[in-house]
GUVEX-109291 format. One record per residue (C-alpha): x, y, z; residue in one letter. Coordinates in Angstrom, 1 decimal. Layout:
N
        x        y        z   aa
        X        Y        Z    a
...
! end
This chain:
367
        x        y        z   aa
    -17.0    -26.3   -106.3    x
    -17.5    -25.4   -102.5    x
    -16.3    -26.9    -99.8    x
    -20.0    -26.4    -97.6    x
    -22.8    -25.6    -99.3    x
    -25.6    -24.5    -96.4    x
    -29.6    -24.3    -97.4    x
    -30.9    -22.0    -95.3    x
    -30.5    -18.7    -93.4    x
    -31.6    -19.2    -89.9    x
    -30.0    -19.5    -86.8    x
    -28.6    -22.8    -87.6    x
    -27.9    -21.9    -91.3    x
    -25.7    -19.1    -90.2    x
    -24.1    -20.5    -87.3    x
    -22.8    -23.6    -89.9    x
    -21.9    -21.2    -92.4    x
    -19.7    -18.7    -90.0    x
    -18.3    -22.0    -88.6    x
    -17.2    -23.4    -91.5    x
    -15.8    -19.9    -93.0    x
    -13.6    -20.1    -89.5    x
    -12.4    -23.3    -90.6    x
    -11.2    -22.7    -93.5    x
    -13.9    -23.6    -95.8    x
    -14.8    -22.3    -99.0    x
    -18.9    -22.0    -98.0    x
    -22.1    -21.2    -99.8    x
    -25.4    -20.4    -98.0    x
    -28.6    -20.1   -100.1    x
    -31.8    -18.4    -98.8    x
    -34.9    -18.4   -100.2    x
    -36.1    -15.1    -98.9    x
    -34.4    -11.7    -98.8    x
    -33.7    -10.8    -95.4    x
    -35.0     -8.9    -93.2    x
    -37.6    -11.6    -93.2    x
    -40.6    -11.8    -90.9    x
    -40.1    -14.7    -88.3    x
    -43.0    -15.7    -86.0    x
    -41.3    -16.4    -83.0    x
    -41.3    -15.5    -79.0    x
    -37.9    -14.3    -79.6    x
    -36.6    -15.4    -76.1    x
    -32.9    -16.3    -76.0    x
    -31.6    -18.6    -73.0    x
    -28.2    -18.0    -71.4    x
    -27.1    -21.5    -73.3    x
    -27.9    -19.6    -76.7    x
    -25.7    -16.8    -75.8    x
    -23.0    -18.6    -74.7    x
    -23.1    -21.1    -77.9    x
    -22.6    -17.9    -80.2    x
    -19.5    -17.0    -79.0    x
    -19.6    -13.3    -79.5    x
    -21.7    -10.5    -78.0    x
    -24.9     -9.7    -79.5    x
    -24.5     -6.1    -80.8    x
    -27.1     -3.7    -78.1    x
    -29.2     -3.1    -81.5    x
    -30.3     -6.3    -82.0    x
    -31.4     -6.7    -78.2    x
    -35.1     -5.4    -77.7    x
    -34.8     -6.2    -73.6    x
    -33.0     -8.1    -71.1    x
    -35.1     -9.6    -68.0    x
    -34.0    -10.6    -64.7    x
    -38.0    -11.2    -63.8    x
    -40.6    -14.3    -64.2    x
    -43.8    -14.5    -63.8    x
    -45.0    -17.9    -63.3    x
    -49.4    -18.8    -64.0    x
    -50.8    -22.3    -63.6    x
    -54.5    -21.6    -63.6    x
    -55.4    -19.3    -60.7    x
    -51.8    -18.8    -58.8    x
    -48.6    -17.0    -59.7    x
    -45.0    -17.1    -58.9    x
    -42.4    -14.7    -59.6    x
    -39.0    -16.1    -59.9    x
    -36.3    -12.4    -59.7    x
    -33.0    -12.5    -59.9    x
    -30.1    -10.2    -59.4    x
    -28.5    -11.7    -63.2    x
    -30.1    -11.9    -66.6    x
    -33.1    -14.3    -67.4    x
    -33.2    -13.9    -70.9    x
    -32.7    -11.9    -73.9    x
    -35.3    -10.5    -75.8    x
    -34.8    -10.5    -79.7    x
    -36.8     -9.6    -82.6    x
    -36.1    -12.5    -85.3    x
    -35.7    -10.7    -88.4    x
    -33.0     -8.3    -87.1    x
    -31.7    -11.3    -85.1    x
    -31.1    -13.6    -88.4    x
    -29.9    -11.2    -89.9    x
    -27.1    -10.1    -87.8    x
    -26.0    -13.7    -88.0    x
    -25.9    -14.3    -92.0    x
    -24.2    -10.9    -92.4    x
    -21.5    -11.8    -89.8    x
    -21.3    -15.3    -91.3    x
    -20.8    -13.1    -94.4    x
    -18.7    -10.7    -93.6    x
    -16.4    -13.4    -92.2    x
    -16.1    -14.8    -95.7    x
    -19.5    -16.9    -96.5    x
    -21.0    -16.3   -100.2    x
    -24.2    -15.6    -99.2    x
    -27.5    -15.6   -102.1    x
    -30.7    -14.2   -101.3    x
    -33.8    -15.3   -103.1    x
    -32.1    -18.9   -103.8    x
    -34.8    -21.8   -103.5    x
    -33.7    -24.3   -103.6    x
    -35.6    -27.1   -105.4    x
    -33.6    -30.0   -105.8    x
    -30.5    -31.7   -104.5    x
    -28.6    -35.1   -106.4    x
    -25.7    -36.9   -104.6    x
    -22.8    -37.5   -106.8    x
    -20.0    -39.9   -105.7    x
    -18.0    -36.8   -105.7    x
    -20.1    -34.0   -104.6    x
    -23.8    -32.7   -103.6    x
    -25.4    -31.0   -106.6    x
    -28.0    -28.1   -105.8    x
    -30.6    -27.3   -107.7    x
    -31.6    -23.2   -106.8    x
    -32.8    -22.4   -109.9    x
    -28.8    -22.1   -111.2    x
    -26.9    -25.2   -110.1    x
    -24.5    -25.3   -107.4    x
    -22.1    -28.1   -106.0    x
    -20.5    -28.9   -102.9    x
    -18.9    -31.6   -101.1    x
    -20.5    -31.4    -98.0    x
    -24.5    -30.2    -97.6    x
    -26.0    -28.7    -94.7    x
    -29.9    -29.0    -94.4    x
    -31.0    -26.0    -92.0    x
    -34.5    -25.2    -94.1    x
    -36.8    -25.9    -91.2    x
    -39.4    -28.1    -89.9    x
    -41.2    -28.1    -93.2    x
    -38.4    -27.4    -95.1    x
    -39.3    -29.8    -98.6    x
    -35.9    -31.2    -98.8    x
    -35.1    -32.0    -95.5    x
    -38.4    -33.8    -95.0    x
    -37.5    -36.0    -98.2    x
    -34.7    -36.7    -96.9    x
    -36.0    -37.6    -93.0    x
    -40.2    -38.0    -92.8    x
    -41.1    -36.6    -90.0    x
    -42.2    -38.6    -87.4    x
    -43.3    -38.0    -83.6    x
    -45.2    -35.1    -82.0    x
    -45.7    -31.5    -83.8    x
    -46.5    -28.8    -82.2    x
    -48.6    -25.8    -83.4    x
    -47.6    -21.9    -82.2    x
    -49.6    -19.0    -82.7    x
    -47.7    -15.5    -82.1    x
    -48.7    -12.0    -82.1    x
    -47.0     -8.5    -81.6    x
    -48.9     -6.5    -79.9    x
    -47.8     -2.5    -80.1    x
    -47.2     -1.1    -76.4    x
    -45.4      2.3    -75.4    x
    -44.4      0.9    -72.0    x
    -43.9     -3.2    -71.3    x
    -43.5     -5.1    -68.4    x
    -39.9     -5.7    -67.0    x
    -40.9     -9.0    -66.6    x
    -42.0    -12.5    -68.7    x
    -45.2    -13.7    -68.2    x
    -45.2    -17.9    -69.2    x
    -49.0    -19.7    -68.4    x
    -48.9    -23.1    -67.6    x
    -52.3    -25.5    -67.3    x
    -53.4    -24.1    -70.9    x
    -52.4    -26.4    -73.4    x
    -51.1    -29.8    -74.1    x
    -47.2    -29.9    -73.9    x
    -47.6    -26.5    -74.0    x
    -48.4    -23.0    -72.8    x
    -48.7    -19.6    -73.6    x
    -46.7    -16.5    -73.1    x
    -45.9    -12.6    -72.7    x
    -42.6    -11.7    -73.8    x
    -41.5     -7.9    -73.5    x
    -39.6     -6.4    -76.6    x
    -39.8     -2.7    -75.1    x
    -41.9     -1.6    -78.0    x
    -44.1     -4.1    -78.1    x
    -45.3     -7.1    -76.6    x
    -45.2    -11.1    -78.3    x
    -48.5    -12.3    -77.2    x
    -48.2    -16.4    -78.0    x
    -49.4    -19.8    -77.4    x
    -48.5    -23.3    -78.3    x
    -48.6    -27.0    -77.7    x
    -49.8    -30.0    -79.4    x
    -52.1    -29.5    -82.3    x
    -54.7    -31.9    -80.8    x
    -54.7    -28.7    -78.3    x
    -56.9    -25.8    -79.6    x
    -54.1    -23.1    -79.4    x
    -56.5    -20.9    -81.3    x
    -59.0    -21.2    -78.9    x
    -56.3    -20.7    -76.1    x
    -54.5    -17.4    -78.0    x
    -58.1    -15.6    -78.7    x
    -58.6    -15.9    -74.8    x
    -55.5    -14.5    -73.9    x
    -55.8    -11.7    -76.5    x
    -59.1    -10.7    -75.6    x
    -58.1    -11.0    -71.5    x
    -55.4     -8.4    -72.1    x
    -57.5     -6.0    -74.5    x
    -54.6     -6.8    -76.8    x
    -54.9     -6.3    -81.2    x
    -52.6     -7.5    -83.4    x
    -52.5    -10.2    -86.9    x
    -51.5    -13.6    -85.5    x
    -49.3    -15.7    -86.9    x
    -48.9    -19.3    -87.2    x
    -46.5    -22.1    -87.4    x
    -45.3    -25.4    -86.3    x
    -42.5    -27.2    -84.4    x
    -41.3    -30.7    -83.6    x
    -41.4    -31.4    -80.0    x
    -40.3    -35.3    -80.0    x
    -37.0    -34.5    -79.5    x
    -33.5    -34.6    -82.6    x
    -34.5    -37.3    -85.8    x
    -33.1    -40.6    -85.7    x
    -31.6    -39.8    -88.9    x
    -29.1    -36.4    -89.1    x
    -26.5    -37.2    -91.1    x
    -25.9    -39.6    -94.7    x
    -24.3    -39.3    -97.6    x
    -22.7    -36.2    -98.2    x
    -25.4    -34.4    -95.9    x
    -26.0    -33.5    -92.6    x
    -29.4    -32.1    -91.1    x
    -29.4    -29.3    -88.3    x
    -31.9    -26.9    -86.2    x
    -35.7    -27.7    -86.9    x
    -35.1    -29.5    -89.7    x
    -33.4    -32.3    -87.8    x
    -35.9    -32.0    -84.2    x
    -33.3    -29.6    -82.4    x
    -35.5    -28.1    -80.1    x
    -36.3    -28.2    -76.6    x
    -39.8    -30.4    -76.2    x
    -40.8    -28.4    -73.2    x
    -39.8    -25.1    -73.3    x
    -40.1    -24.9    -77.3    x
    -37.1    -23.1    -77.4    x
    -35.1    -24.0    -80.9    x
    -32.7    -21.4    -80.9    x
    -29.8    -22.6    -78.8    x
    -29.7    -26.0    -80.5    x
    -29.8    -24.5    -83.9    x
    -26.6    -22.7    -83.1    x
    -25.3    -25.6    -81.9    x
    -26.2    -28.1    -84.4    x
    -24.8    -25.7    -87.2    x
    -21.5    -25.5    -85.3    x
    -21.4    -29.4    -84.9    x
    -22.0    -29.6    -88.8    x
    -19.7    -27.3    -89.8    x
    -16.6    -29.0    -87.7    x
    -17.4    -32.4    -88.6    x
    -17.6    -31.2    -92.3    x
    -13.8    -29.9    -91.9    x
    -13.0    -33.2    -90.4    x
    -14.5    -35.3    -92.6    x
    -12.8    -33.1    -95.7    x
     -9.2    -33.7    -94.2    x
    -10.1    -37.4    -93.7    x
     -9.9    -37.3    -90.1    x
    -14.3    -38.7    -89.5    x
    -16.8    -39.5    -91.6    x
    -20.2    -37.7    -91.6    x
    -21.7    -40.3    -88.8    x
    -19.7    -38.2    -86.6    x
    -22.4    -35.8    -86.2    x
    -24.7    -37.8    -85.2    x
    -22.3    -39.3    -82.3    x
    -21.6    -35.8    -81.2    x
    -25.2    -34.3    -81.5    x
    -26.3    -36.9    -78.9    x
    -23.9    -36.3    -76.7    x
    -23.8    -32.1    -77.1    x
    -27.3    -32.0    -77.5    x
    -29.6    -35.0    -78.0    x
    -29.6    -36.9    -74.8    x
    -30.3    -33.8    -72.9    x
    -33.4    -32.8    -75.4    x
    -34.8    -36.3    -75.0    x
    -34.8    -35.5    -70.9    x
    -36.6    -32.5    -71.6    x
    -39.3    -34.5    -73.5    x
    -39.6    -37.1    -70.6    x
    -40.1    -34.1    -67.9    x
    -42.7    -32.4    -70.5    x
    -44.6    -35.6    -70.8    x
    -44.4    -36.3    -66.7    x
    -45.4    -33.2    -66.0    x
    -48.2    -32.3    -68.4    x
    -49.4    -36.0    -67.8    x
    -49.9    -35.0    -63.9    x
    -50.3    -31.7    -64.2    x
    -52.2    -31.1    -60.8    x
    -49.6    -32.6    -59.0    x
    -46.6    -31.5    -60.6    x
    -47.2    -27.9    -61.2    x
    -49.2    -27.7    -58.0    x
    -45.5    -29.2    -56.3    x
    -44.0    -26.3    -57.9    x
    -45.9    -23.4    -57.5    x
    -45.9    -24.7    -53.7    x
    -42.4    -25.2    -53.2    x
    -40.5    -22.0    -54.5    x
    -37.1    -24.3    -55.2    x
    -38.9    -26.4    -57.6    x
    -38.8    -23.1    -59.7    x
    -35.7    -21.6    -58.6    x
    -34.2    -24.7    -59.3    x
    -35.8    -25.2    -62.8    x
    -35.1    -21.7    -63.9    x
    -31.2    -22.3    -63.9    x
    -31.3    -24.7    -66.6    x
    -32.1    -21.9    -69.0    x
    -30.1    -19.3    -66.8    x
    -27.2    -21.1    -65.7    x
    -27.2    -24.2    -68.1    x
    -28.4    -27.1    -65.8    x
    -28.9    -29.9    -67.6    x
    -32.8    -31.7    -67.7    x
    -30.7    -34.4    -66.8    x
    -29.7    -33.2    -63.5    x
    -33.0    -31.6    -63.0    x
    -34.5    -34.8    -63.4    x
    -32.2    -36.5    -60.9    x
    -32.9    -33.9    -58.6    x
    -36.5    -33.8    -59.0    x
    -37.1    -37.7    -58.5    x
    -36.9    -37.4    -54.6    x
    -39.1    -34.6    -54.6    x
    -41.4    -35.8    -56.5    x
    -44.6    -38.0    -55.3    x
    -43.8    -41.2    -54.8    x
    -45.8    -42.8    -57.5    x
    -44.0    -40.8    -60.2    x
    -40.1    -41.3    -59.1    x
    -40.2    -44.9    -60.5    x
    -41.4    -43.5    -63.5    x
    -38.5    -40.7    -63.6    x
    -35.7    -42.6    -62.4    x
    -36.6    -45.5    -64.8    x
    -35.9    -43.2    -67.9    x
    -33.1    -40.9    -66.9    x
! end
């Protein structure tokens, strides 16, 4: 019998399972795949995801670190550089991997090649079916945004969004990251450097034709390389995250940022929210509803601002990211929520006046 029993190895997977290990938990975190695993992903971490792990990424696991953006809507650029790190560029298999072994090495069971196929509630315990059977008292859903169980347990509802991402081999990238605006539908695409190569990307809705966008940018650059696919909510957390004896985290629960597309940071997060209130609720201190409650305030209120400035400004796009690529605080401004942790909240707040008139009404009326 385990105290936490985590399904899945991700960012949030890991982060619940090291959390709970810290706590004194007896935990149990079951992958499907054997890592290293390949992950598609732009592999960009904020200076919020950093700061929610808690310890410093080991130099191995960082590809680059970039104080330079490059800003495209249409036919202009801006370039936001700063004296301080941007972001951190990661590849995502050597990434989630570092974090299962250190969840491991801390004192997490971890089992590779574990699907996991089916889970009862029992008025005692959660009861995992991974082809043997495992129980727990608490259950942590971290298998993604089509992970089978989670969706049984929450349908999905809202906006999905589809990403397309490729590497692209280079002896000698940018310093900088290129992110092109004006392409898709709550969306855009993307140059990330990784020092040995390049991730080459695109995403927004799916009524958007991100292929259509990603072969453009691909054959623009003269760039090669297999693209991979996959999808990601962009409506902001579920209304449902916790029941039972289970709590949902990271993808599988909306945790990602609707503009940016950024997941990573709230994945962290989420697992470590998890993992506390499953201590808690095991010493009879909270029940599981805590996680919700927290989750909104950590996390949820501040996703669902991001989704109201995605929607404003991809609604009026010639106005909005005209206004920014005119006035050079606009960006400055917007660049230190992801390198200084400004909430969208604030943002929003201090966007309003400078917005056109016709939209502050709008803003204000949903903050």
């Amino acid at each position: 019998m385990y105290d936490l029993i985590v399904i899945g190895g991700g960012p949030a997977g890991a982060s619940a399972a090291l959390e709970g290990v810290r706590r004194g938990l007896r935990v149990l975190l079951l992958e499907k795949e054997s890592f290293p695993r390949y992950k598609p992903c732009g592999g960009a971490l904020s200076e919020r995801a950093r700061s929610y792990l808690g310890f410093r990424i080991p130099d191995e696991v960082i590809d680059a670190e970039v104080s330079r953006i490059r800003i495209f809507f249409r036919d202009r650029c801006a370039e936001i550089s700063r004296s301080e790190r941007l972001s951190t560029l990661v590849t995502r298999s050597a990434f989630d991997e570092m974090l299962v072994r250190r969840a491991e090495e801390a004192g997490a069971e971890v089992l590779f090649g574990r699907k996991a196929t089916e889970v009862s509630e029992m008025e005692e315990c959660v009861r995992i079916r991974a082809g043997d059977t495992y129980e727990g008292r608490i259950l942590v859903l971290a298998d993604g945004h089509t992970g089978m169980l989670s969706r049984k347990m929450c349908p999905r509802d809202g906006m999905t969004g589809m990403c397309l991402v490729s590497e692209v081999a280079a002896e000698n990238t940018t310093d900088s990251m290129e992110i092109h605006f004006g392409e898709a539908d709550m969306g855009y695409a993307w140059v990330f450097p990784h020092g040995s190569y390049l991730s080459v990307g695109a995403g927004g809705l799916r009524s958007s034709n991100i292929r259509g966008i990603m072969e453009r940018l691909m054959s623009s650059r003269g760039f090669r390389g297999k693209i991979h696919g996959h999808t990601i909510p962009l409506s902001g957390p579920s209304r449902y995250l916790a029941g039972g004896r289970t709590m949902l985290c990271g993808d599988s629960a909306g945790m990602v940022d609707p503009f940016t597309g950024e997941g990573i940071a709230y994945a962290v997060r989420s697992g470590q929210i998890a993992a506390q209130v499953a201590s808690e609720h095991l010493s009879e201190e909270c029940d599981l509803v805590e996680y919700q409650r927290r989750c909104k305030k950590e996390v949820g209120d501040d996703l669902r601002a991001s989704l109201l400035l995605a929607r404003i400004m991809h609604r009026f796009p010639n106005q909005l990211f005209t206004m920014f690529m005119d006035d050079r605080s606009l960006l400055e401004r917007y660049i230190d929520i992801h390198a200084h942790g400004l909430s969208y909240r604030s943002f929003l707040r201090w966007l309003a006046p400078r917005a056109p008139a016709k939209l502050i009404a709008s803003i204000i009326s949903r903050i």
